[in-house]
C-alpha positions, 0 to 999 in steps of 0.5 A: 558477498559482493559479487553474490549481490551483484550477480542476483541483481544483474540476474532479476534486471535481465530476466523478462519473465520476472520483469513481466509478473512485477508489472502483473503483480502492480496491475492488481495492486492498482485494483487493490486501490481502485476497491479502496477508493470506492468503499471510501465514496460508499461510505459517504453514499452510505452504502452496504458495503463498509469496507474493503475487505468485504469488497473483496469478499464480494467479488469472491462471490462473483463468477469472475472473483476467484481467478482474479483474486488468485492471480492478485495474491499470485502478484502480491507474492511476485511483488514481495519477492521483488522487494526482498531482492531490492531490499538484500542487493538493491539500490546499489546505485546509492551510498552510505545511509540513503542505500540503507533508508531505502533498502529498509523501505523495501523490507517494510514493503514486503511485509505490506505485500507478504500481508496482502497474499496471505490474506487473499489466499485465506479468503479464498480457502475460506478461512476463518478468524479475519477478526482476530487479525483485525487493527483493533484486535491487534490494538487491544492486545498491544494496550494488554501489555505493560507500556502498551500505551506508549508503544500503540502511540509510537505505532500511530507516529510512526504511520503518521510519518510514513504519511508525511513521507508518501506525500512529500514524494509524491509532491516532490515528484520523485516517483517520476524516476520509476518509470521508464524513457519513454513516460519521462519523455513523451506526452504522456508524461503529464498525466501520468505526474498528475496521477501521482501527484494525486494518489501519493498525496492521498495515500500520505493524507489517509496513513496520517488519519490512520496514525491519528486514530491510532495515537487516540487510542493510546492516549484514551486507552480505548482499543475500541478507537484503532482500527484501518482505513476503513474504520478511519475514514468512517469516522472522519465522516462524522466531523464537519465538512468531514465527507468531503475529505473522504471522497477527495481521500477515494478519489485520490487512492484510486488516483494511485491504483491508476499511477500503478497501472501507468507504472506496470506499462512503463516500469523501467528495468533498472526499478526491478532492483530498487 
């Protein structure tokens, strides 16, 4: 088994198509951010377009939509591959239970990836039933059932502290291993760490806001508070000095989507992996 795991791994490292389709496959995870960012600043503007499903719907309509949002669930795909390799054979350069923490982050990252595909693809066939995947759909059938309110509350921590976590790494800098010699040494490593810095801090801000719309909604068992991003940050406008939190949240996730792209220029090789 060990050398099935090391050969898997040695193979993806070496492989340039491979590494040339992870790097396209976060260039459209860095649009995906970009999309976030401005339905969040629309929301504040209060502009037609509420959220970033419909963004993306939006651009379906354009003449240049299609192919692009093909070739994002194509990247998702590639991206989620990526992961299940990383989260089978990877980390190996690590021991004990931090190879396990992270392996089971990468696991959850493909299921992040796996999402975005299916949902990309089903727009694009013009499939039907968004709603009923919907967070507040899904909320309601979890308080259906018996300890559903303990269970969405434990749902809602748990997003909460994959928030915690995003921000502490983009705090502390560690996202800077991911990338290659060349960013890590040079002057472009400065703005590269701002961007960051900046987007992880944001995405942990926004999966904190997330968790706690969800808890709410356990603890008032209304399904009716739950709901995604956008749902959250709609709300958050409404509290005092609350739009100024959103757009600095937009600002920062589309920080992020511009970290991803600086990351798809310079990812490092040993990454294809871990």
């Amino acid at each position: 088994m060990d050398v099935s795991a090391r050969s898997v791994e040695s193979s993806a490292r070496r492989s340039t198509l491979f590494d040339r389709l992870v790097r396209c496959g976060l260039v459209g995870y860095g649009l995906l951010h970009l999309i976030v960012g401005w339905v969040s600043v629309t929301l504040v503007r209060g502009g037609h377009q509420r959220s970033s499903q419909g963004a993306l719907e939006h651009l379906a309509h354009q003449p240049y939509g299609v192919p692009v949002l093909a070739a994002m669930a194509v990247g998702f795909a590639v991206l989620a591959v990526w992961q299940a390799i990383a989260a089978s054979v990877g980390y190996r350069h690590l021991e004990g239970l931090r190879r396990h923490v992270m392996r089971a982050g990468a696991a959850c990252r493909v299921v992040t990836y796996g999402y975005l595909c299916v949902s990309l693809t089903r727009m694009l066939l013009g499939g039907e039933g968004q709603s009923g995947s919907s967070p507040r759909h899904t909320s309601a059938g979890v308080l259906a059932e018996p300890f559903g309110r303990a269970v969405l509350g434990v749902g809602g921590l748990v997003v909460a502290g994959i928030g915690i976590g995003l921000a502490v790494f983009g705090l502390r800098k560690e996202f800077v291993d991911q990338l290659d010699e060349e960013a890590r040494d040079s002057a472009r490593r400065i703005p590269i760490v701002l961007v960051g810095q900046v987007g992880y801090l944001a995405k942990g801000v926004a999966f904190l806001v997330i968790g706690g719309v969800i808890c709410w909604a356990a603890a008032t068992d209304d399904a009716r508070k739950a709901g995604g991003l956008d749902q959250s940050l709609a709300r958050l406008v409404s509290v005092p000095l609350g739009a100024v939190a959103v757009v600095a949240i937009g600002v920062g996730i589309a920080c992020f989507g511009i970290y991803l792209f600086a990351r798809a220029r310079h990812l490092a090789p040993r990454t294809l992996t871990s």
